[in-house]
N, C-alpha and C positions, 0 to 999 in steps of 0.2 A: 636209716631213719626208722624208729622203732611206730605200731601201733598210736600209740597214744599222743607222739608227736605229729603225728600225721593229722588224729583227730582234732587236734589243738590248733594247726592249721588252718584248716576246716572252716573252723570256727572263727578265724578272722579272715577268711572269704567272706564270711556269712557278714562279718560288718563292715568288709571294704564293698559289699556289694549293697549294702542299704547307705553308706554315703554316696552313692558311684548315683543312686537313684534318687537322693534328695538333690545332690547336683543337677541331676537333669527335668527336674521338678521347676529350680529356681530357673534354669534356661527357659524353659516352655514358659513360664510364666512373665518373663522379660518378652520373649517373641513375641507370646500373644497378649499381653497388657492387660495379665489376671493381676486379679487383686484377691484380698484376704485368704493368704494361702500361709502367710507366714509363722500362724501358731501353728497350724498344724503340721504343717511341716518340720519344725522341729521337733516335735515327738517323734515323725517318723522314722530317721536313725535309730534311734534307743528301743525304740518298740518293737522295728521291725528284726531288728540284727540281737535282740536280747530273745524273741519268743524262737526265732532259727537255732540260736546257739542251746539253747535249752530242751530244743525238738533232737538234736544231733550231737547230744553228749557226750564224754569220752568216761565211763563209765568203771571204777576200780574194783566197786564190789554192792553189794545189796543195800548196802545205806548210806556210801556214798558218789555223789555225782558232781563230777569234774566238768568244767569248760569254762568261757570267756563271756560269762556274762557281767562278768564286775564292771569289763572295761565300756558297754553302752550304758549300763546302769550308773556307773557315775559321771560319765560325760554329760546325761539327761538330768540326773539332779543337779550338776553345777550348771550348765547352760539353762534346765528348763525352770529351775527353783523349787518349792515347795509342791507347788501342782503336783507337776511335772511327776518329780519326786516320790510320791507318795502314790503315787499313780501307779508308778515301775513298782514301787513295794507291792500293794496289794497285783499283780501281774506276776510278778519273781514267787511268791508267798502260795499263790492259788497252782502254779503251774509246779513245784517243788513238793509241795502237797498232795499233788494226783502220781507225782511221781514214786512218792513213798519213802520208807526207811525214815533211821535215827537224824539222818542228816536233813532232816526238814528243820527241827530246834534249833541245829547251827546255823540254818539259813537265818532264821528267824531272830534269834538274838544279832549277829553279826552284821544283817543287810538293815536293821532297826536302828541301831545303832550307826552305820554308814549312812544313814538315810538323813538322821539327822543332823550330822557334821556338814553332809556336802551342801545339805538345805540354807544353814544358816552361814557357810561361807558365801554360796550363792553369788552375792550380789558384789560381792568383793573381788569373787571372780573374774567376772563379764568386766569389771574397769579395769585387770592390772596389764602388763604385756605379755608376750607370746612365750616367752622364757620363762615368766615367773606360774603360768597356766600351766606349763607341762610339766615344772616342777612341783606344783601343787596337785597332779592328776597322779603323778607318779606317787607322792608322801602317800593318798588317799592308799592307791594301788595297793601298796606295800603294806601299809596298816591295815587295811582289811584281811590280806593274806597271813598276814603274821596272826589278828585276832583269830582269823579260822584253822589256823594252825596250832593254837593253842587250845581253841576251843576242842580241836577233834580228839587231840592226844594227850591233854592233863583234864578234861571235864568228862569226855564219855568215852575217853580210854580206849579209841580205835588207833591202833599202829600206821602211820604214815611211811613211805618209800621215801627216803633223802632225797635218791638221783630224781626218783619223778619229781619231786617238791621242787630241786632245782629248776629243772627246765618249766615245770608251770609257773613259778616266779618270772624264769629272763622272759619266757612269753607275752607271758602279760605284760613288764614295762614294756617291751618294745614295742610289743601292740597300743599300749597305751600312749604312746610317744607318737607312734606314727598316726592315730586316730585322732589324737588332738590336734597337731599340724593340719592335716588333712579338712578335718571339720574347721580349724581358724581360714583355711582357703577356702572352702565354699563361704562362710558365711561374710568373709571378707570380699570372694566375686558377687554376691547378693547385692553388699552395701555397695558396689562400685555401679551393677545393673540398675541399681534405684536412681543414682547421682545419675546415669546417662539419662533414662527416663524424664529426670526432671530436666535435666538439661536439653533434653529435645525438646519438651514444651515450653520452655523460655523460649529456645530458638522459634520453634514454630509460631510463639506470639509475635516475637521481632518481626519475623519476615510477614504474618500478617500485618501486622500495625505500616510496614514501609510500603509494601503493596496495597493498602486501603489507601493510604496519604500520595502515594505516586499517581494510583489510578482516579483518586476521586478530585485531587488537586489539579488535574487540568483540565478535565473540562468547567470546574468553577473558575478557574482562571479564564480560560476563554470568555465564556459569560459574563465574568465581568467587564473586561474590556470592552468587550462590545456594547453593555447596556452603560457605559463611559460614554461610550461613544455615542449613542444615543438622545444624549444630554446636550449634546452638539447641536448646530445649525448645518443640516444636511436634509440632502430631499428625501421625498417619501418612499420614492423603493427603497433607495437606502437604509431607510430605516425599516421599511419590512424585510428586508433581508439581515439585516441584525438580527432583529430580533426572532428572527428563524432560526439562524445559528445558534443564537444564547441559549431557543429554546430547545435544539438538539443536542447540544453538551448537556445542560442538567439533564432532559433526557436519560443522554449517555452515565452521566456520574450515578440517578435513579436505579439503571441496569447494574450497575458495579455493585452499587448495597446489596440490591436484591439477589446478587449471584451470593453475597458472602451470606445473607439472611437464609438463606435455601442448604448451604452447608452446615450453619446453625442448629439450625433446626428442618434435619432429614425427615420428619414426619410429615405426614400429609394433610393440608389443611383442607383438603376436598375431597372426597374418595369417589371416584364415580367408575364405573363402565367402560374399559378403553376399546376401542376396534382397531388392534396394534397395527391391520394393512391401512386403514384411512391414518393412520398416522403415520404412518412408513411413508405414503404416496403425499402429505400434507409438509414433510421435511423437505421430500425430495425437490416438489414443486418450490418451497423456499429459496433451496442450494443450486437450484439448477443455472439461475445467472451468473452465481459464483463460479460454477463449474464451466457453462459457457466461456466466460469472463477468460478461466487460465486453462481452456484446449481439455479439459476431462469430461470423458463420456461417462456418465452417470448409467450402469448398468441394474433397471428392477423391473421385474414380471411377474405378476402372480393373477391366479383364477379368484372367482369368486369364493372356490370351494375351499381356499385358504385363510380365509377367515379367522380368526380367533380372538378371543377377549381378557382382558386382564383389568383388573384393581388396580387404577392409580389416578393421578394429576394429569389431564390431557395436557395444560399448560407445559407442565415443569418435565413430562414425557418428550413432549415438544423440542423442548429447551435441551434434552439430552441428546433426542437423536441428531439436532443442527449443528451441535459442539464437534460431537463426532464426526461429523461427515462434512462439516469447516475443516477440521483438522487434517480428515483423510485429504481430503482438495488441495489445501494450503504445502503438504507432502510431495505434492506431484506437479514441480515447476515446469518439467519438460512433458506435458498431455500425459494419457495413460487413463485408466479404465477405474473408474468406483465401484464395484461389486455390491450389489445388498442380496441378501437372499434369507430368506423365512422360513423355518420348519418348526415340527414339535417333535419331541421326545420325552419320554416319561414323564406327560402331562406336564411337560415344562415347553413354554415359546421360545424360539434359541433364534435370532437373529445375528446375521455373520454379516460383516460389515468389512468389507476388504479392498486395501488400494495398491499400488503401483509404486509407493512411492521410494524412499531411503531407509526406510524401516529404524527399527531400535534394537540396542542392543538389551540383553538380561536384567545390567543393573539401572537401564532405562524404563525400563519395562516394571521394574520392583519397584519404582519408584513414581511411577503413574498417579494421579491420583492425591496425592502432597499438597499442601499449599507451596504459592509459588513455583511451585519445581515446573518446570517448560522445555521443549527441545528446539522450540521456537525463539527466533533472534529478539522480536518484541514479544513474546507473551508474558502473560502473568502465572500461567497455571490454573488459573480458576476456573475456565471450562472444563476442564476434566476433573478437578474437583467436587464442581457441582454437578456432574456427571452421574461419580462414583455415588453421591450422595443420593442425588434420587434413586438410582436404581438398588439401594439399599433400602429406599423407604416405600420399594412396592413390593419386597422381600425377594429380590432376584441379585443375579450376580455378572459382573464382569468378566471377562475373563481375555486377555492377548498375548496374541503369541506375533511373533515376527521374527524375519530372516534380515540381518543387517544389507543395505543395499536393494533388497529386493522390495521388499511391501510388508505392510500389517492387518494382521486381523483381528479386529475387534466383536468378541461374540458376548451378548446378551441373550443373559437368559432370564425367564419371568415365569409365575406360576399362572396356568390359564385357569379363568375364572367359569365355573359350571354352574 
């Protein structure tokens, strides 16, 4: 394999590795549920793998400069349009220009003239199928090379190599074939990433919408029967014990809203001064019957000199550490020991919250956090939920790890307040 082949190579690394990078652009962007990436991202191919290929030439002689730039250059003008298009022109035009010689002119009439074919196919492009794009990428290809083949040797009378002319022709279709496939596959995994996206949040509304009507629909069911019953000819405890019960379901149905009003809207609608141990020692005294109730010892100690303060909702603070530590309890049917323990680290409060129990596994653990999603036989998922949700609205994080069988640990961490 000769020099020049080599460098022509090269140069479609240079554009399998700006697709190989917009692919993993649209991944990150699916994982983490960016948005507005998608114009720019398409330029990035044609941009990035046209100004490589044009850095790393393959070079014949003093006015002219060989390599693969036709084939990002015209992928960008038929995918990205006119913009797009005219964008890569003045880019192709400035960078051919610093590079010198007669063959700046043939850039210039030849990539001018390209520029405006691909622009105004454009749009007829993007609608037709995969076969009829690669054969319209190839016509391009080949008309271009043919125009700059005539341009170099019947207008400014520079002698061309046959054999090189061959092989820079098979290169380019083939490169041109392969990069169009290629780019039709990412931007067909794109459109598929978007459909999952959306179809998660349909899902996600579904299983809110059955879990709001499951959990709110019985305790107004109980309520009402009772205040049915009420209407009756019955004695008077009886009827204050009705009306006990009615009014501890709505109660109960009341906490349901407010658990999904709190995931809602993660902001904080009070911001005060927490003293994370009076609220560590205010959960624990909560949970402690609970714990009593199924054999777990509730393990927490700390000095005065462990102190520390944080920005948030003492309430909905509250409301996080007892989900947690209901949950670690509820874990550990046969006794076993609840860990809490408090430290700082780079001015961060890190509470580790550790049980005994059956633990979870990785894709349990990923899954944390969800609506609905539970490992529990009757839960709904909304305690952790709303969990996650505060501790995002006092700018701190979650974070668990656990051993299956063995136990989990749940650490919190928060920014202390100076």
């Amino acid at each position: 394999m000769d020099f020049i082949t080599k460098g022509l190579l090269v140069n479609f690394l240079f554009i399998l590795l700006a697709l190989f990078l917009v692919q993993m652009i649209y991944m990150a962007q699916y994982a983490n549920r960016l948005k507005d990436l998608k114009g720019w991202v398409v330029a990035l191919f044609p941009v990035l793998s046209l100004i490589l290929c044009m850095l790393f030439p393959v070079s014949i002689n003093k006015d002219l400069v060989w390599d693969l730039r036709w084939i990002p250059f015209i992928l960008g003008c038929l995918y990205g349009g006119y913009k797009l298009g005219f964008s890569l022109l003045f880019l192709v035009l400035t960078m051919r220009y610093l590079q010198g010689g007669v063959g700046f002119y043939i850039v210039l009439i030849n990539f001018t003239f390209i520029t405006i074919i691909s622009t105004l196919i454009s749009k007829y492009y993007l609608k037709v199928n995969v076969k009829k794009k690669v054969a319209i990428s190839i016509s391009l290809t080949v008309l271009c090379l043919l125009n700059s083949y005539y341009l170099t040797t019947s207008l400014f009378n520079i002698p061309l190599i046959n054999n090189f002319w061959l092989k820079y022709l098979i290169i380019h279709i083939i490169g041109m074939v392969i990069s169009t496939l290629l780019w039709e596959v990412i931007r067909t995994n794109f459109q598929v990433l978007q459909k999952l996206i959306k179809a998660e949040k349909i899902q996600m509304v579904g299983h809110l919408a059955a879990s709001i009507s499951h959990e709110v629909r019985n305790p107004l069911t109980v309520s009402r029967g009772f205040i049915q019953l009420l209407s009756e000819d019955i004695s008077a405890q009886s009827r204050k014990e009705y009306s006990e019960i009615a009014l501890k379901e709505l109660d109960r149905a009341t906490e349901v809203i407010n658990d999904y009003l709190t995931f809602a809207k993660p902001t904080l609608e009070k911001e005060e001064k927490i003293n994370i141990q009076d609220e560590i020692q205010h959960a624990v005294n909560v949970i402690t019957p609970l714990a009593t109730m199924n054999g777990v010892q509730v393990v927490f100690s700390l000095s005065k000199e462990d102190q520390y303060f944080a920005i948030g909702e003492k309430k909905k603070f509250q409301q996080c550490l007892i989900n947690i530590l209901k949950n670690g309890i509820e874990s550990m049917p046969d006794n076993g020991h609840l860990q809490i323990r408090q430290s700082v680290t780079n001015d961060m409060i890190k509470i580790d919250i550790r049980d005994e129990g059956k633990g979870m596994t990785q894709e349990q653990i990923n899954r944390l956090g969800e609506p609905y999603f539970t490992t529990k036989e009757k839960g709904t998922g909304l305690g952790m939920m709303v969990s996650y949700s505060i501790i995002k609205s006092m700018n701190g994080t979650i974070k668990v790890t656990s051993d299956y069988g063995k136990g989990t640990c749940f650490t919190l961490k928060l920014p202390i307040f100076k």
